[in-house]
C-alpha positions as CSV (number, residue, x, y, z in Angstrom):
1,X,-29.8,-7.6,-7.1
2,X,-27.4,-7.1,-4.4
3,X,-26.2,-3.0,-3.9
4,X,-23.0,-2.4,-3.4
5,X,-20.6,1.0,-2.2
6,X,-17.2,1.0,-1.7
7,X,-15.3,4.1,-0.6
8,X,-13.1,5.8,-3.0
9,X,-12.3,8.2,-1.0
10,X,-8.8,7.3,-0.4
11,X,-8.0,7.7,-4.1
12,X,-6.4,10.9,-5.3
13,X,-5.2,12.6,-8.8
14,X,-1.9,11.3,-7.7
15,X,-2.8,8.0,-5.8
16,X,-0.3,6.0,-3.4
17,X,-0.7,3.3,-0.9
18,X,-3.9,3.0,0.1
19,X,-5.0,5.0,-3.1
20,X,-3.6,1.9,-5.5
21,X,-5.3,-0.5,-3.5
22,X,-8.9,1.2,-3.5
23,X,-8.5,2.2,-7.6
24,X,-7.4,-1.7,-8.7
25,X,-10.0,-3.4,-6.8
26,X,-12.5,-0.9,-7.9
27,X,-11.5,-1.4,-11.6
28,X,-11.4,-5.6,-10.7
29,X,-15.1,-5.3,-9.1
30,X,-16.5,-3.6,-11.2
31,X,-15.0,-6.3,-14.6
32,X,-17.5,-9.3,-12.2
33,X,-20.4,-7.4,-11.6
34,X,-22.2,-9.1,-14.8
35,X,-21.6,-12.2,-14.1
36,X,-21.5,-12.2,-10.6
37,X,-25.1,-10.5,-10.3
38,X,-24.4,-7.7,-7.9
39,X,-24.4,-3.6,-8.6
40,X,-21.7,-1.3,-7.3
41,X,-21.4,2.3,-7.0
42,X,-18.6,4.0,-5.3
43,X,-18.5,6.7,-2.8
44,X,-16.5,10.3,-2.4
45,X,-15.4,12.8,0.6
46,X,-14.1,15.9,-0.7
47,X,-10.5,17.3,1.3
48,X,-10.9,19.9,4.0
49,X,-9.6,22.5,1.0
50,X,-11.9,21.1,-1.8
51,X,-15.0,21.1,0.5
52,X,-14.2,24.8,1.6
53,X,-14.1,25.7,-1.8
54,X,-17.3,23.9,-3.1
55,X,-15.1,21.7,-5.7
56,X,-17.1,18.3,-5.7
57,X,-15.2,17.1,-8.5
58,X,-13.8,13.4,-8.7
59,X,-10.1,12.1,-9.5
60,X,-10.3,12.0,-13.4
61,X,-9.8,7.9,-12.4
62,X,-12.9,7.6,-10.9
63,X,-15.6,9.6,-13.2
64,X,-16.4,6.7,-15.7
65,X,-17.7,4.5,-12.4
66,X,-21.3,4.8,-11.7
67,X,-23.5,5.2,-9.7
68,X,-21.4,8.2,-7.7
69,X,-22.4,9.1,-4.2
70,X,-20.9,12.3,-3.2
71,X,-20.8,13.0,0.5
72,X,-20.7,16.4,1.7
73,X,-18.9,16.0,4.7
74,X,-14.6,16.1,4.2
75,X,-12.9,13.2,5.6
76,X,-11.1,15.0,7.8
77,X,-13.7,16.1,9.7
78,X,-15.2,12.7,9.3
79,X,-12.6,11.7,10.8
80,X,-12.3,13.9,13.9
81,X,-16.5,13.1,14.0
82,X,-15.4,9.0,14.3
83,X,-13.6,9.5,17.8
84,X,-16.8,10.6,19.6
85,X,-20.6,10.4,20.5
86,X,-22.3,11.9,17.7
87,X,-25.3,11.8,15.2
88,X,-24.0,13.8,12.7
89,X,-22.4,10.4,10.5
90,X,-25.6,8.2,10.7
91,X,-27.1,11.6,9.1
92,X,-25.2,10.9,6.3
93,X,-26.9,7.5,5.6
94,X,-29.4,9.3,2.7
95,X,-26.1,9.8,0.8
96,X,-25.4,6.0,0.0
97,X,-28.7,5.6,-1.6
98,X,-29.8,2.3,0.7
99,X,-26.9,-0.1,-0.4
100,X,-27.4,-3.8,1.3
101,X,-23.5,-3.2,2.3
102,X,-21.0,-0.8,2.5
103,X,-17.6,-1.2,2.6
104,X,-15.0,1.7,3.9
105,X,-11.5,1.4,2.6
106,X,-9.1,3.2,4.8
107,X,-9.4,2.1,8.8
108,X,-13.0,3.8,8.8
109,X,-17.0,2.9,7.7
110,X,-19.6,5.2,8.0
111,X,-22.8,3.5,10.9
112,X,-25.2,3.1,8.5
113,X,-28.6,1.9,10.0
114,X,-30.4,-0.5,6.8
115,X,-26.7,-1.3,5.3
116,X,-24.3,-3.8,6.4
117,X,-21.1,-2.2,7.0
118,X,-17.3,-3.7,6.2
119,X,-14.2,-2.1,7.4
120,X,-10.7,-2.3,5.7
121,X,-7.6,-2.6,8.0
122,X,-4.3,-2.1,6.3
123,X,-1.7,-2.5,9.1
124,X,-1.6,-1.7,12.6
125,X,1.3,0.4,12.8
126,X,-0.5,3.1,15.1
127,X,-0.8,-0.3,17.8
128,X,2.1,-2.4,17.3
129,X,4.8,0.7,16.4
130,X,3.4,3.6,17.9
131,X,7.0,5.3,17.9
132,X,6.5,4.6,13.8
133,X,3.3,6.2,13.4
134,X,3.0,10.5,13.3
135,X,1.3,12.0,16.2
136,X,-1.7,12.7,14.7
137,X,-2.4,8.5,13.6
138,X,-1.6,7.8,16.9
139,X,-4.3,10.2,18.8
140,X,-7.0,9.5,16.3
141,X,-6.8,5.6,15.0
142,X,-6.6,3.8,17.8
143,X,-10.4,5.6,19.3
144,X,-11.5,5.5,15.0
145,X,-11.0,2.1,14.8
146,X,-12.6,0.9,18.0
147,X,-15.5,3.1,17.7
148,X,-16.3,1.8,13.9
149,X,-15.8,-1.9,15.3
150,X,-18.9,-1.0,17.5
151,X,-20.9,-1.2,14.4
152,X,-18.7,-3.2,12.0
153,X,-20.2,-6.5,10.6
154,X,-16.9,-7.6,8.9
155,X,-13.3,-6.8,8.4
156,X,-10.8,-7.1,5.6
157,X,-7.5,-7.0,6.1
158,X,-4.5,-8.7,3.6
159,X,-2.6,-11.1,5.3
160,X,-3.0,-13.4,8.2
161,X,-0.4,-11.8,9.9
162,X,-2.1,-8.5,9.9
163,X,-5.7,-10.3,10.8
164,X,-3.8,-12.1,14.2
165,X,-3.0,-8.1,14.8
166,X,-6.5,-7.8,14.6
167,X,-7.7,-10.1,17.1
168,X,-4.7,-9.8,19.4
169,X,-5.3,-5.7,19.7
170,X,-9.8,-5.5,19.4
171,X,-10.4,-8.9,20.6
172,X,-12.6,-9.4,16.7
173,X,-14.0,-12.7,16.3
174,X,-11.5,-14.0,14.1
175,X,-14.1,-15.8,12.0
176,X,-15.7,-12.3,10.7
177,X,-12.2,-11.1,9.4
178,X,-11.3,-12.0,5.7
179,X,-8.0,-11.9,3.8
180,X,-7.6,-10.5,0.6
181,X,-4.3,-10.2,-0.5
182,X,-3.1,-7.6,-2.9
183,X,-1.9,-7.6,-6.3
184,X,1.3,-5.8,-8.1
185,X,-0.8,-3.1,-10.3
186,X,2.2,-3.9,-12.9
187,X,1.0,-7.7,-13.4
188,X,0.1,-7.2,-17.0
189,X,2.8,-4.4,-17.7
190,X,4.9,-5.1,-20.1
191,X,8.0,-2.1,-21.0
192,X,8.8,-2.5,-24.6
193,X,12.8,-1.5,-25.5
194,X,11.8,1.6,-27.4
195,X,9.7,2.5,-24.7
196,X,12.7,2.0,-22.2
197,X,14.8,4.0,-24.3
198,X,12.1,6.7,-24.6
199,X,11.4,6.9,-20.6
200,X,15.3,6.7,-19.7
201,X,15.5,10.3,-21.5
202,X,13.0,11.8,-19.5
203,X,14.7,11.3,-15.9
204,X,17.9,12.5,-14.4
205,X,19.8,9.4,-13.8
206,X,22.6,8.2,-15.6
207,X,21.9,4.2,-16.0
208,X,25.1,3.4,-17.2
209,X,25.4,3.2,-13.6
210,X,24.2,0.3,-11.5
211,X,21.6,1.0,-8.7
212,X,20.3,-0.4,-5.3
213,X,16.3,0.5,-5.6
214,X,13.9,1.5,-2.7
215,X,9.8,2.4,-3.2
216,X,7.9,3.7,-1.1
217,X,6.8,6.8,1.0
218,X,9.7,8.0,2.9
219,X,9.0,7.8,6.6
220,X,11.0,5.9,9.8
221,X,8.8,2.5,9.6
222,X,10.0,2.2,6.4
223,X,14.0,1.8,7.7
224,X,15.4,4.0,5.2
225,X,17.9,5.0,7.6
226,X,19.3,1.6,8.1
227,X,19.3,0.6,4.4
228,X,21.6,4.3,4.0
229,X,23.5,2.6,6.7
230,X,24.0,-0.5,4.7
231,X,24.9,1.4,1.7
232,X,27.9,3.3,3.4
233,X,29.0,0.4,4.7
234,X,29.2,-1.3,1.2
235,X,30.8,1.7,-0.4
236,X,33.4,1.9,2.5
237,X,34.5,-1.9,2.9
238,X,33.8,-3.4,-0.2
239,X,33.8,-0.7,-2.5
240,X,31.2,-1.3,-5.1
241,X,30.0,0.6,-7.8
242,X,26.1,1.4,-7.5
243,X,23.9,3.8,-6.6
244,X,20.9,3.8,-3.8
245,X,18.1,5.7,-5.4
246,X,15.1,6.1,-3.0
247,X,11.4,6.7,-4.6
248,X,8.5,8.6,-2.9
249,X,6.8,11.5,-1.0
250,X,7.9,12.3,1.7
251,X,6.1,11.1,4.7
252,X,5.7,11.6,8.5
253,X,8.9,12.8,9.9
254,X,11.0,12.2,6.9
255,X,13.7,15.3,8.1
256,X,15.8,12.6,9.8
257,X,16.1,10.4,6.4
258,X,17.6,13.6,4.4
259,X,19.8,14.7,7.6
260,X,21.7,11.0,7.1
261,X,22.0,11.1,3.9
262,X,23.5,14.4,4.2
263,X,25.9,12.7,6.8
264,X,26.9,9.9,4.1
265,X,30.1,10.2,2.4
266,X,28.9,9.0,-0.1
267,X,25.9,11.5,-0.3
268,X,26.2,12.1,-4.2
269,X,25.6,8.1,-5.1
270,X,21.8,8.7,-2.9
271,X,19.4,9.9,-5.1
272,X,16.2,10.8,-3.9
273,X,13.0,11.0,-6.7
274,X,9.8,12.0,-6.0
275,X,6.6,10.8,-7.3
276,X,6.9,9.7,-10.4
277,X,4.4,7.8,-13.5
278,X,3.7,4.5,-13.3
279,X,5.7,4.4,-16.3
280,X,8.9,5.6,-14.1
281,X,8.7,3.4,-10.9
282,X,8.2,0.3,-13.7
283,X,11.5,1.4,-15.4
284,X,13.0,1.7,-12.2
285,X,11.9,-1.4,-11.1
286,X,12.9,-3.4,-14.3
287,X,16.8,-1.7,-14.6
288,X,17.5,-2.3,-10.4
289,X,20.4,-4.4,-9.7
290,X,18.7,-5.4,-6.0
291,X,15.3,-4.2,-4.6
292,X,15.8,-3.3,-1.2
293,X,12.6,-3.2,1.4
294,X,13.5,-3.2,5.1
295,X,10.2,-2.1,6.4
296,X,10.0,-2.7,10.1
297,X,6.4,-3.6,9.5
298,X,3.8,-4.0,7.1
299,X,0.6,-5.1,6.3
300,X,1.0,-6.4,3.0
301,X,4.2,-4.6,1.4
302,X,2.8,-3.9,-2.5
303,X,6.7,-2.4,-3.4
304,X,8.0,-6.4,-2.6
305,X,5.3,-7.7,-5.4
306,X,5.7,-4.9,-7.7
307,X,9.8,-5.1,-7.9
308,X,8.8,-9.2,-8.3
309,X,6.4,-8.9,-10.9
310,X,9.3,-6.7,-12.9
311,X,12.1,-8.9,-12.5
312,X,14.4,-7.1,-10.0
313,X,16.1,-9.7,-7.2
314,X,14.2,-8.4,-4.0
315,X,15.4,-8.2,-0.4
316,X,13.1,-7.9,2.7
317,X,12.2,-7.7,6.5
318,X,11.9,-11.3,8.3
319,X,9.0,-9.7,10.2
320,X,4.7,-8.9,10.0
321,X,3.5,-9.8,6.6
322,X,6.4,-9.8,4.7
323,X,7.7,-12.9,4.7
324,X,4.2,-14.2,4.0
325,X,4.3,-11.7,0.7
326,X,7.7,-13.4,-0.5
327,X,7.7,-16.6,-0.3
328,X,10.7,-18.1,-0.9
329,X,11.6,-15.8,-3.6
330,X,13.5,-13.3,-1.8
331,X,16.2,-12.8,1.0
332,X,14.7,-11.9,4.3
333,X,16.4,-10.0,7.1
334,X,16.7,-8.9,10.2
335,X,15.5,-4.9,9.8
336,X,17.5,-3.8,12.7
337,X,20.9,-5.2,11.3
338,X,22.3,-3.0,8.8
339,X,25.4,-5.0,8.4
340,X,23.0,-7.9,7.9
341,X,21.5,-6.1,5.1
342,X,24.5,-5.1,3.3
343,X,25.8,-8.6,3.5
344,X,22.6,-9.8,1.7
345,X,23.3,-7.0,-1.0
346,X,26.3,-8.0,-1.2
347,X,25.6,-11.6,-1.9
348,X,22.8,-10.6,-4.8
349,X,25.0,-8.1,-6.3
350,X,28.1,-10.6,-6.7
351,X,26.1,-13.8,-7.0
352,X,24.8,-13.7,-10.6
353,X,23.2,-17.1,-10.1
354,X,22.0,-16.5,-6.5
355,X,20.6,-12.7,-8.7
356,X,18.9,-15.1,-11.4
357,X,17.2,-17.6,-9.0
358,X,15.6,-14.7,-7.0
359,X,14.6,-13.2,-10.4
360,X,12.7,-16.1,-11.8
361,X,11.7,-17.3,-8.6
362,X,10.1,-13.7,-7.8
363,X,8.3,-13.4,-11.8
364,X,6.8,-17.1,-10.4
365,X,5.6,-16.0,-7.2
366,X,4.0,-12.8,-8.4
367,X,2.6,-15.0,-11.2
368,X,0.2,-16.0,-7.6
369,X,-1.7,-13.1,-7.2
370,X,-3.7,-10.9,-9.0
371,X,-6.5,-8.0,-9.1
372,X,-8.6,-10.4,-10.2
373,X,-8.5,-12.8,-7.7
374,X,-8.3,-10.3,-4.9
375,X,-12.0,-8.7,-6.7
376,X,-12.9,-12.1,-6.2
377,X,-11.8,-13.0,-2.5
378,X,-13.3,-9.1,-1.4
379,X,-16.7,-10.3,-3.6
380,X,-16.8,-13.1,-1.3
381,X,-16.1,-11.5,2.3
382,X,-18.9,-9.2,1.5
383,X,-21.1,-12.3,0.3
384,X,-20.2,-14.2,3.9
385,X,-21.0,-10.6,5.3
386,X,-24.6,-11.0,3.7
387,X,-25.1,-14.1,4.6
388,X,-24.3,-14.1,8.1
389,X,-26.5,-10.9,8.9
């Protein structure tokens, strides 16, 4: 029987991002390892604060998986240890317990000797928009990446747009990269009215009040400033009647999203919440007049299939993967155009059957992917992996 480890390492009590990705196709691989014949165990590195302290606990999400292989090494330094000549990560080899493949999750694999190895690319920000990425992705990706391609049988990436970065930038033989897109983690969600009435209590918003919705980590390659842009402009010269309510952590460099909403005039219709429940964001999601996502650049864009999935009208970047993400079921736009943007708004927010097509074509393309099928196309691209060796 085939072995199998995937790094969970990116998953944490409070998972994001990467996190979502690594936890639903962990769940979906391990629902086919019956019937598809093949064993997985999953992998951990502790945080630099958790390893100092000797706590080599798991995420309560991850301790019903087995087998566990805990490796004592935190991922920071693993990390720092990727950018140079060393033997200290091949040492850590007897950890993974001889698996015929490994697959790392976040931009990284270990160089395991008697394991084929798989690397998973999200995006390429720290290459493409370096003046998006913080200082410290920038001095360490780049010289992570290329050194774990030296001994990288495969990569998976999510779209093709991101896997033409990928050739274009480390000149990777297109034919060993595989594309597995990503899935909303709300496709079988379904909020109940009592529940909605429940969960509405339990937040500060008043939502008597109609709302303009943004998800994600708050950071500058995410165009929050722009979309806060849009939304003064709307409130100025076509004075409308909703709110802009941004969720997520803040990210890298997020000072100069809070100093423009402190410029806006209209300052008390900007919400900010933090993380919040699955529970919350699905509320959110289902109540928003228009989902707003002007990323300058993405590798998949989960928030775009997630507001879909929910039935809120979405508008997006024309750029990287995006438009590959949504179809024809949302509005695309130039990211640096704010006026641009808040003409689109506009239209969705006046346009009830304009609102309604988006809505229904958006529940259809969704309806497309799903944590299944992306378990399936990952089960494959480690199968080709095998098979090619």
């Amino acid at each position: 029987m085939v072995k199998i480890v995937i790094d969970a390492t990116p998953i944490r009590p409070k998972p994001s991002g990467i996190g979502v990705y690594v936890l639903n196709l962990i769940q979906g691989l391990y629902k086919l390892q019956d019937s598809e014949n093949f064993q997985l165990g999953i992998s951990y590195q502790p945080s630099l604060k958790n390893w100092i302290s000797g706590d080599s606990s798991l995420p309560p999400q991850l301790e019903k998986y087995r087998p566990q292989h805990f490796i004592p090494l935190p991922v920071t330094l693993a990390t720092l240890l990727a950018n140079s000549s060393n033997p200290i990560l091949s040492h850590c080899e007897k950890y993974f317990d001889s698996p015929d493949l490994i697959n790392g999750t976040d931009h990284f694999v270990y160089p395991c000797k008697k394991s084929l190895k798989v690397m998973t690319i999200h995006d390429l920000t720290f290459l493409k928009y370096p003046e998006y990425a913080s200082p410290i992705v920038k001095k360490t990706y780049k010289n992570r990446v290329q050194k774990c391609l030296q001994w990288t049988d495969s990569i998976i990436t999510f779209t093709n747009s991101t896997r033409k970065d990928i050739c274009k930038y480390f000149n990777f033989d297109s034919e060993r990269i595989f594309v597995t897109p990503q899935a909303s983690r709300y496709e079988n969600f379904v909020l109940e009215s009592q529940q909605i009435e429940i969960l509405k209590k339990t937040v500060n918003y008043d939502f008597s009040q109609p709302y303009l919705l943004f998800v994600s980590t708050l950071e500058p390659r995410k165009n929050i400033i722009n979309l806060i842009r849009a939304f003064n402009s709307l409130k100025k010269d076509r004075p409308i009647k909703h709110h802009l309510i941004l969720i997520g952590q803040k990210g890298w460099d997020e000072k100069l999203i809070f100093t423009e909403i402190e410029r806006s005039p209209y300052r008390d219709c900007i919400h900010h919440l933090d993380y919040l429940s699955d529970e919350l964001v699905a509320l959110f999601y289902s109540q928003a007049e228009v989902f707003v996502y002007p990323s300058f650049y993405e590798g998949f864009g989960l928030p775009v299939l997630e507001a879909m999935t929910l039935g809120a009208p979405v508008i997006t970047s024309n750029t990287s993967s995006l438009p590959e993400v949504a179809g024809d079921a949302a509005l695309l736009i130039n990211p640096h155009n704010p006026i641009e943007l808040a003409d689109a708004i506009f239209r969705v927010i006046q346009d009830s059957h304009l609102r309604q097509m988006l809505i229904q074509k958006g529940k259809e393309r969704a309806k497309s992917f799903s944590w299944e099928k992306t378990a399936k196309a990952t089960l494959n691209a480690y199968r080709e992996t095998l098979i090619r060796q």
